[in-house]
Residue, then its C-alpha position, 0 to 999 in steps of 0.5 A: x683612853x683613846x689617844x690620838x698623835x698626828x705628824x704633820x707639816x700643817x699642825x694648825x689644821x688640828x684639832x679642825x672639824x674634831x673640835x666642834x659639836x659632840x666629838x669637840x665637846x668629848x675632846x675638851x672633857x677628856x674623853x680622848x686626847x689629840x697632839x699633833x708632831x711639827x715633822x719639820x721639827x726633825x729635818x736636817x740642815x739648817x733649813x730643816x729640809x724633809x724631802x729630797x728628789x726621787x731615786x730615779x728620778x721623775x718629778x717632785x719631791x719624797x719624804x725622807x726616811x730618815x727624817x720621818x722615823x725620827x719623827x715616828x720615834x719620838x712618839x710613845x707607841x703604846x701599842x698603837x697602829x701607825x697610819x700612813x694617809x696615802x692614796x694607794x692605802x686600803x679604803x677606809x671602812x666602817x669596820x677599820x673605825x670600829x676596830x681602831x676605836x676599841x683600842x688605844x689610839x692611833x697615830x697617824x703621819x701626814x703625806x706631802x708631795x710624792x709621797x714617802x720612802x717605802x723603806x720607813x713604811x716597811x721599817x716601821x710597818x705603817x699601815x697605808x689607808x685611803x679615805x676615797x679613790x682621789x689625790x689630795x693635797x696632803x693627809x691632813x683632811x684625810x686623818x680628820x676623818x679617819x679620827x671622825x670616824x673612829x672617836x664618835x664610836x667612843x662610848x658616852x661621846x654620842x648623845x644617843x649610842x642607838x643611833x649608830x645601830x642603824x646607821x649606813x655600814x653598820x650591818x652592811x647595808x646603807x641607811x634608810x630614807x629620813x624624814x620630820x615635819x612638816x608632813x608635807x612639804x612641796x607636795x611630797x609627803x612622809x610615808x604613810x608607814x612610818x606615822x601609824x605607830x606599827x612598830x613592826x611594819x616600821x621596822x620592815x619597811x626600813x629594813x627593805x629600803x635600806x637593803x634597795x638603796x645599797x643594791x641600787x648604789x652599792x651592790x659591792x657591800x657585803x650581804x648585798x647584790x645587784x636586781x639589775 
């Protein structure tokens, strides 16, 4: 089963987004498992303190190391990859998600402040990822999706295991247009396509918008480049 462990200063803010709809119901079911860390469990002194100032100085404040392994220490491993939510981290992909889904779990730690002492990265050999070129507050926005991503490719968790097949990243390619009724709606109509019931044509017609969108938006996809 695919386990998730969060070291937080903010563990009321799981299981948040991951529990509602399909993912929420999977949780209460069983399907995977969320528990949170309190970091400040681990601090030191009698303000359980987790942070100190900058070696060198400069300004803020920097997890300790020796509070952070205490909290990553107390975590049974079981083989699973130990994130590190950080700006400077690789990009989260599509194909990361994949990966961490066919496996055991993860555990991810929560940064605050400036960041934490490289040496319990390297100590520990944390796996620093980004969910987007930008600087939040804290990592706790960035493991829910991070866990987003990865628990809706359980198996049995969404109600229809096809629908990831065509989805954006999948292949390399964004997603094609979507549409429903009503057939027209403010003059602008379905295409004409996708309601003659040629499978075949459907299936092309797909193919190409998804392969004009990504160049359009994302020509830095695999399999895809720019027509500009």
């Amino acid at each position: 089963m695919f386990a998730a462990s969060i070291i937080t200063l903010f563990p009321e803010v799981f299981p948040g987004t991951l529990g509602v709809s399909l993912i929420g119901k999977a949780l209460r079911e069983g399907a995977w498992s969320l528990d949170t860390v309190q970091l400040r469990d681990f601090g030191l002194g009698p303000h359980k303190s987790i942070d100190d100032t900058p070696a060198g100085g400069g300004a803020g404040m920097v997890i300790r190391a020796d509070v952070a392994a205490a909290a990553i220490d107390s975590i049974p491993r079981n083989d699973r990859p130990l994130i590190y939510l950080s700006p400077r981290g690789k990009q989260l992909s599509q194909e990361m998600a994949q990966t961490w889904a066919a496996g055991p779990g993860l555990i991810l730690l929560c940064g605050r402040f400036e960041g934490l002492d490289e040496r319990v990265i390297e100590a520990r050999g944390m796996q620093e990822v980004a969910v987007g070129d930008a600087v939040l507050a804290g990592g706790e926005a960035a493991a829910l999706v991070v866990l987003e991503a990865c628990v809706r490719l359980l198996p049995g968790v969404l109600g229809n295991q096809s629908s990831i097949l065509e989805e954006s990243f999948s292949d390399g390619l964004l997603e094609h247009p979507q549409y429903t009724r009503p057939r027209e709606w403010e003059g602008r109509t379905i295409p004409d396509v996708l309601l003659n019931g040629d499978h075949a044509k459907i299936a092309a017609w797909r193919r190409t918008e998804r392969e004009r969108i990504t160049a359009q938006r994302r020509p830095d996809l695999s399999g895809t480049r720019s027509k500009d």
